[in-house]
C-alpha positions in Angstrom: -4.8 -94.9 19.0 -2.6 -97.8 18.2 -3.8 -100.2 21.0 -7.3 -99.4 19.7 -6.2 -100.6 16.5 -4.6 -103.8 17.5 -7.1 -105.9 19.0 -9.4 -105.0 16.1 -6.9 -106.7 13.6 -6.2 -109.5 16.1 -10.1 -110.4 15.9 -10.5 -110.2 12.6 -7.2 -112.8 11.7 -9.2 -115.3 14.1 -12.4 -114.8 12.4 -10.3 -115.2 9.3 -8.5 -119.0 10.1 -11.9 -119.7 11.3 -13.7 -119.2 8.3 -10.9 -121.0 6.2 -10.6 -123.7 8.8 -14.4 -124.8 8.4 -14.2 -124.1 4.6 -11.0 -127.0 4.5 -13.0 -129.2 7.1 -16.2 -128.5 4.5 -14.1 -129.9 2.1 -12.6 -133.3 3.5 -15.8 -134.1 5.2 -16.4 -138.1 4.2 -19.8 -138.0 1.5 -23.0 -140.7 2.4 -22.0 -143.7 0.7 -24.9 -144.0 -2.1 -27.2 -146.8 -1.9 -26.5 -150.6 -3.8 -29.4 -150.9 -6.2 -30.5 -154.8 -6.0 -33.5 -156.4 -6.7 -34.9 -159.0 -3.9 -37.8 -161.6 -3.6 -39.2 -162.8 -0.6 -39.1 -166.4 1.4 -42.3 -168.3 0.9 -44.0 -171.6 2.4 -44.3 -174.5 0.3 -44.8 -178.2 0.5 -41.3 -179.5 -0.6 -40.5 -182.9 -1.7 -37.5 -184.7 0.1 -35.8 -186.1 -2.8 -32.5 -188.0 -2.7 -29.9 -188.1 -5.4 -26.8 -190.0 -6.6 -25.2 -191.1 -9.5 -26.4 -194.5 -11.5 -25.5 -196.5 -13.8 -27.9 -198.7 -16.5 -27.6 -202.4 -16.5 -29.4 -204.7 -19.1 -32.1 -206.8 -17.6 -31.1 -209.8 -20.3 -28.0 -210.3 -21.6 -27.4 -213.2 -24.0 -24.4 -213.9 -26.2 -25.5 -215.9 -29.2 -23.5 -219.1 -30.0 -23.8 -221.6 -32.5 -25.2 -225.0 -31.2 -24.1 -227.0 -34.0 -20.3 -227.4 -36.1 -21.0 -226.3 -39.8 -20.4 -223.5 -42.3 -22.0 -220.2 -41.5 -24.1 -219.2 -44.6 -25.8 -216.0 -44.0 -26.5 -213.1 -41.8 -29.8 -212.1 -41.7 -29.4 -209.0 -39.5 -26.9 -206.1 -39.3 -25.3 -204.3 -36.6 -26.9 -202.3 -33.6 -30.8 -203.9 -35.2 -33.3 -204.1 -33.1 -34.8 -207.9 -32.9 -37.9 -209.8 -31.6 -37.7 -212.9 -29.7 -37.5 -216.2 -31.7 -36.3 -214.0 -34.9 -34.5 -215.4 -37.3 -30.4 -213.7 -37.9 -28.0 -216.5 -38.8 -28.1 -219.7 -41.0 -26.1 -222.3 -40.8 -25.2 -225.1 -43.5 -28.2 -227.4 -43.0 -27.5 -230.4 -45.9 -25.5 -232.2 -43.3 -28.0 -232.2 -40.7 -31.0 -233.2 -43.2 -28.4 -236.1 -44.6 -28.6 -237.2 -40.8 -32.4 -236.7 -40.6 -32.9 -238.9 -43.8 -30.7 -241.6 -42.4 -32.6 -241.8 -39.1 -35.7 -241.9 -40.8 -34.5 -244.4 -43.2 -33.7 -246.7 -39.9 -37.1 -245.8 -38.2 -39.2 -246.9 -41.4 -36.7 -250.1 -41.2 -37.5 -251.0 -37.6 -40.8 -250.2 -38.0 -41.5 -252.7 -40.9 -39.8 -255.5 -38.8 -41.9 -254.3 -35.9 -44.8 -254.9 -37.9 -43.8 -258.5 -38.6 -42.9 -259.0 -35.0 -46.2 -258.0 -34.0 -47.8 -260.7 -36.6 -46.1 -263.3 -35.8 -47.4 -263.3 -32.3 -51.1 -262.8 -33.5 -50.7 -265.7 -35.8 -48.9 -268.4 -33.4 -50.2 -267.6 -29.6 -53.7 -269.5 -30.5 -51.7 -272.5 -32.2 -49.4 -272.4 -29.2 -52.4 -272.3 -26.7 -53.1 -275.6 -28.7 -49.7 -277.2 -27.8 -48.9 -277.1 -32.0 -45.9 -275.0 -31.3 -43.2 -275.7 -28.9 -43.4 -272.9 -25.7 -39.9 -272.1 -26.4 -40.7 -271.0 -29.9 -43.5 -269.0 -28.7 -41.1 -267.2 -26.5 -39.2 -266.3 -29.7 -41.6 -265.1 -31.3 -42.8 -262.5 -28.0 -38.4 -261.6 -27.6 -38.6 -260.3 -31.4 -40.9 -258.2 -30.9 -39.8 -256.7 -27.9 -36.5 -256.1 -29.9 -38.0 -254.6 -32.8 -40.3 -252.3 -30.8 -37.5 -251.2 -28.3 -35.6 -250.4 -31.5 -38.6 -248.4 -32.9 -38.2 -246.6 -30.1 -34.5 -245.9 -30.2 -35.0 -244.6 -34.0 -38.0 -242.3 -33.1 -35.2 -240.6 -30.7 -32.7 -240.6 -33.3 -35.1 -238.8 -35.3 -36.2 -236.1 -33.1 -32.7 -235.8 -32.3 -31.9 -235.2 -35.7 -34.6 -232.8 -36.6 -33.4 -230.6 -33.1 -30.1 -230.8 -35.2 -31.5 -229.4 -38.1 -33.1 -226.8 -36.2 -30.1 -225.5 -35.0 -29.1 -224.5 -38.2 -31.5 -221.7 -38.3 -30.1 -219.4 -35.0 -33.0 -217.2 -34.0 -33.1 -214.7 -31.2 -33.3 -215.8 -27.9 -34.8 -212.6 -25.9 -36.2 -209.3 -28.1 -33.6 -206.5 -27.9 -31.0 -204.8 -29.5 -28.0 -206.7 -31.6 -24.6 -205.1 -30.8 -21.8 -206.0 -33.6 -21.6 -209.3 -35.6 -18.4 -211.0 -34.3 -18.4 -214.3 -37.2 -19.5 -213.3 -40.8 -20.8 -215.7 -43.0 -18.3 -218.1 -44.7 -16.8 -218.8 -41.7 -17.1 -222.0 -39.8 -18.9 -222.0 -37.1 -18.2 -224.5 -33.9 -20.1 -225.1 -30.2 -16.8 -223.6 -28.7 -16.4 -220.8 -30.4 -14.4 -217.7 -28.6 -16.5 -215.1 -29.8 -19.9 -215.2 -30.4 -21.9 -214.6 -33.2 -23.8 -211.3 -31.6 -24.4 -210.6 -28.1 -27.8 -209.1 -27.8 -29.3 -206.5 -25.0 -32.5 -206.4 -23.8 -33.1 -202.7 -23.2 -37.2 -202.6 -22.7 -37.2 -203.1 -20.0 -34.0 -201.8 -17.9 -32.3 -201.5 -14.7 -30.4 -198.6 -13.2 -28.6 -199.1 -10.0 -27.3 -196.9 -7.5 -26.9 -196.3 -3.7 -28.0 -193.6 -1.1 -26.5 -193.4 2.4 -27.6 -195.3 5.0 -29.2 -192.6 7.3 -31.5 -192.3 4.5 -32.4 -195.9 5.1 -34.9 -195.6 7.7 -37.0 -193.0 6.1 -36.9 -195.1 2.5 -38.3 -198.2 4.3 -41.0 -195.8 5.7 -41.6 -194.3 2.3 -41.6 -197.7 0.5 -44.6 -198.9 3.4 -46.8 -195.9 2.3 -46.7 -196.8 -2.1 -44.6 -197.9 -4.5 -41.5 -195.5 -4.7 -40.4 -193.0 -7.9 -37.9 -193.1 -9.2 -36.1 -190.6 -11.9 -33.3 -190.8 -14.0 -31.7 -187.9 -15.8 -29.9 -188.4 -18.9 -27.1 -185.8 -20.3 -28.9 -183.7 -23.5 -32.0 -185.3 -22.7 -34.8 -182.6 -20.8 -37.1 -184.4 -19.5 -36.1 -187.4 -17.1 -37.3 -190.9 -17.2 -39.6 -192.3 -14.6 -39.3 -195.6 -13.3 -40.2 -197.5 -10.4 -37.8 -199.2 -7.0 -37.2 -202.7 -8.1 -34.6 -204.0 -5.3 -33.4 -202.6 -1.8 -30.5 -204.8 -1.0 -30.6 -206.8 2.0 -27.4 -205.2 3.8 -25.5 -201.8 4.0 -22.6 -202.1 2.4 -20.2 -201.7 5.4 -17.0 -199.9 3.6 -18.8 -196.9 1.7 -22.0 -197.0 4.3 -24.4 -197.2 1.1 -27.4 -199.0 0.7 -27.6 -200.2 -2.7 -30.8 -199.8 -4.7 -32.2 -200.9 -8.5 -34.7 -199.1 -10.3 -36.8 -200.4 -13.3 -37.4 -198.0 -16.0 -40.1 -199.4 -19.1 -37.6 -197.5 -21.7 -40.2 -197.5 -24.1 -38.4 -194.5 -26.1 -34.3 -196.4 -25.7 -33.6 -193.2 -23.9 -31.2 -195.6 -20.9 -28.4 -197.6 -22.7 -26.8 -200.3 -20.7 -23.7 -199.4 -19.4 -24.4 -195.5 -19.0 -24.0 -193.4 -16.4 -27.1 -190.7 -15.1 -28.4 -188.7 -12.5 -30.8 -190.5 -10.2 -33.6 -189.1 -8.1 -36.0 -190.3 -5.3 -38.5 -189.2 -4.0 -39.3 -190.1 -0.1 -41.1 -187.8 1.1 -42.8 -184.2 1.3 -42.0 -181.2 3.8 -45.2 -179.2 4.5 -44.3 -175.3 4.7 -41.4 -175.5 4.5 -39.9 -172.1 4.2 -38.4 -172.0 0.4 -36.5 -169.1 -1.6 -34.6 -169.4 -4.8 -31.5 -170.7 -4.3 -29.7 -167.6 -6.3 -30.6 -165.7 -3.3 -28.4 -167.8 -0.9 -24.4 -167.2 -1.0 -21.3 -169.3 0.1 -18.8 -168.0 2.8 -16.2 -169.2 4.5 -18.1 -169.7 7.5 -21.2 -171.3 5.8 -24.3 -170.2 3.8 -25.7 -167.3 4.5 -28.6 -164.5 3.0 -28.9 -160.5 2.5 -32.1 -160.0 4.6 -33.3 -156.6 3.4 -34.8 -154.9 6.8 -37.6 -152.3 7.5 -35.1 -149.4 6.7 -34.0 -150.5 3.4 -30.3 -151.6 5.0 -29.0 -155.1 4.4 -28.5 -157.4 7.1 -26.4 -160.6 6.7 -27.6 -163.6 8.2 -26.4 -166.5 8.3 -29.0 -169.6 7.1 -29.1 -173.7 7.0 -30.0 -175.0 3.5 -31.3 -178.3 3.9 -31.6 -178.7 0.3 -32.3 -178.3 -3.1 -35.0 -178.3 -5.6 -35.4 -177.3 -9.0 -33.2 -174.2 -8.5 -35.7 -173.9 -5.1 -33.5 -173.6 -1.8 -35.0 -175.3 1.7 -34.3 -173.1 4.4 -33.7 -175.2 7.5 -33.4 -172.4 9.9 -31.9 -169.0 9.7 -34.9 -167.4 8.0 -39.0 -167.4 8.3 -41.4 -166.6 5.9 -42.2 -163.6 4.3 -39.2 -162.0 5.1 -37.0 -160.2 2.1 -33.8 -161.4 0.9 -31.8 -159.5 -2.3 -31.8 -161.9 -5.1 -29.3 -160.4 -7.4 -26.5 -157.4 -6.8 -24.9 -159.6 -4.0 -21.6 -158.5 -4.9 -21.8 -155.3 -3.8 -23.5 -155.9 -1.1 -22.3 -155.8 2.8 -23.7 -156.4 6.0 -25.6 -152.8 7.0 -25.4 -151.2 3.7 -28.2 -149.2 2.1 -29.9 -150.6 -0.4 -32.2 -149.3 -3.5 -34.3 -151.9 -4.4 -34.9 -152.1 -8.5 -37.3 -153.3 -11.0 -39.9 -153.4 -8.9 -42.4 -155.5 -11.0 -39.4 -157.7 -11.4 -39.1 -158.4 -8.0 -42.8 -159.7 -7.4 -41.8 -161.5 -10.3 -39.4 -163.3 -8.3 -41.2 -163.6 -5.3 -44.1 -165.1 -7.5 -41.3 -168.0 -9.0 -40.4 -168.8 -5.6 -44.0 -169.5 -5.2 
């Protein structure tokens, strides 16, 4: 009876440890990871402008510190600071009594000369036919023809001290030599004024139109020379605070690379019409030389940075992630070029890249935002 017994308790502590074994193993088993909700948009074809950037700074077509031309007492200012002027306006006066006392006197000269001129001039009139007649001596004759060389060589003299004195008088009224904008009145009236002055009176800036320099690489050289064969090149200038950027047009290609930075130096001309470039600032320059047909474009929030490059979440036919490594050749207007790594139509996550790895499930949100994306990339 008792060896009947014992196997049937031995069987049922086995089934026992079993039981509690898978119940523990039950237990501990690791749970399916849950899926990363992202949303995604998908790699379009586009025609993609090839636009070059740099830095620039603005540089005044016409400079022209103004300077008195004359000594004398400055006596007004007819302009204040940072005004804008038009050519041949008028901004400073000068003392002008002693200039006009000058003009007087060389007038007073002329009117002289010119009276004894007139005499000159008579005197041969009346005496050449007597002299023809032998009544007069040859010698006196002669006289009479040397005085009135004299007196009409010193008409002459006068007439030039007279338009010399009335350029004189002129400048005593200073007037704007280019149109532009004044910067800060260096000599205020009362003071004398000399021709070798330190400071000058106002330096003024022409600012319609204006220059903006700056410089692209030289392996961009070739294909600007190309561009510049086809039409006129664009250029864009972006101004800190401003939104919209100013268009101008290439001006200058310089004639040389510059050896030691390997830059090509270029000058755009912007018309400035709304004194949006100041000279001396700095901006963001743009240039257009080209256009990539198709080329395969996704926003550029979609692409990440790693340590061994750029690289995408492709989402696959399974809903997993895959990441894959891409070249961005550049970009546009928050617009990434996709040199290689992806094609179109394929689906990269957008947003949620955080918790994203390489093989993980995704759950793809929103949807209707989604196309939304995909239709921006478009």
């Amino acid at each position: 009876m008792q060896r009947s017994v014992f196997p049937r308790l031995a069987a049922a502590f086995v089934w026992s440890a079993s039981v509690a074994l898978a119940a523990c193993s039950n237990e501990h088993a690791p749970s399916k990871p849950a899926a990363v909700p992202v949303t995604v948009t998908r790699a379009v074809a586009r025609d993609m402008p090839v636009l070059a950037t740099a830095p620039g700074s603005v540089e005044t077509i016409n400079s022209v510190a103004v300077r008195a031309q004359i000594e004398g007492q400055l006596l007004e200012s007819l302009v204040k600071d940072g005004a804008d002027v038009a050519r041949d306006q008028l901004l400073f006066r000068i003392d002008p009594r002693p200039a006009q006392a000058a003009l007087q006197q060389a007038q007073s000269t002329l009117a002289k000369d010119q009276a004894t001129l007139t005499q000159a001039r008579s005197q041969v009139e009346r005496y050449q036919d007597v002299a023809a007649k032998g009544y007069i001596s040859a010698d006196q004759m002669e006289q009479y023809r040397t005085n009135l060389g004299v007196a009409l060589a010193a008409v002459k003299v006068d007439e030039a001290n007279v338009a010399a004195a009335k350029l004189t008088l002129g400048y005593t009224q200073i007037r704007a030599p280019i149109a532009g904008r004044i910067g800060r009145i260096l000599i205020q009236p009362g003071n004398v004024v000399t021709t070798n002055d330190v400071n000058p009176l106002v330096v003024i800036n022409q600012v319609e139109p204006i220059y903006v320099n700056f410089a692209l690489p030289s392996s961009l050289l070739g294909r600007l020379l190309a561009a510049q064969k086809q039409a006129p090149l664009a250029v864009k200038a972006s101004v800190i605070g401003i939104d919209e950027p100013v268009e101008g047009k290439i001006a200058f290609v310089d004639n040389a690379v510059d050896t030691t930075t390997g830059t090509i130096k270029l000058r755009g001309e912007f018309a400035n019409a709304g004194h949006v470039l100041w000279p001396g600032q700095l901006v963001g320059v743009s240039l257009t030389l080209g256009h990539d047909a198709n080329a395969v474009v996704l926003p550029d929030a979609a692409v990440q940075n790693g340590p061994n490059g750029t690289y995408v979440f492709v989402v696959k036919a399974d809903e997993h992630a895959e990441q894959r490594p891409v070249k961005v050749a550049r970009i546009v207007e928050g617009q990434a070029v996709v040199e290689s790594g992806l094609a179109v139509g394929e689906t990269v996550v957008l947003d949620g890249q955080s918790r994203v790895e390489d093989g993980v499930q995704l759950k793809i949100d929103a949807p209707a935002g989604a196309g939304q994306a995909a239709e921006a990339a478009r």
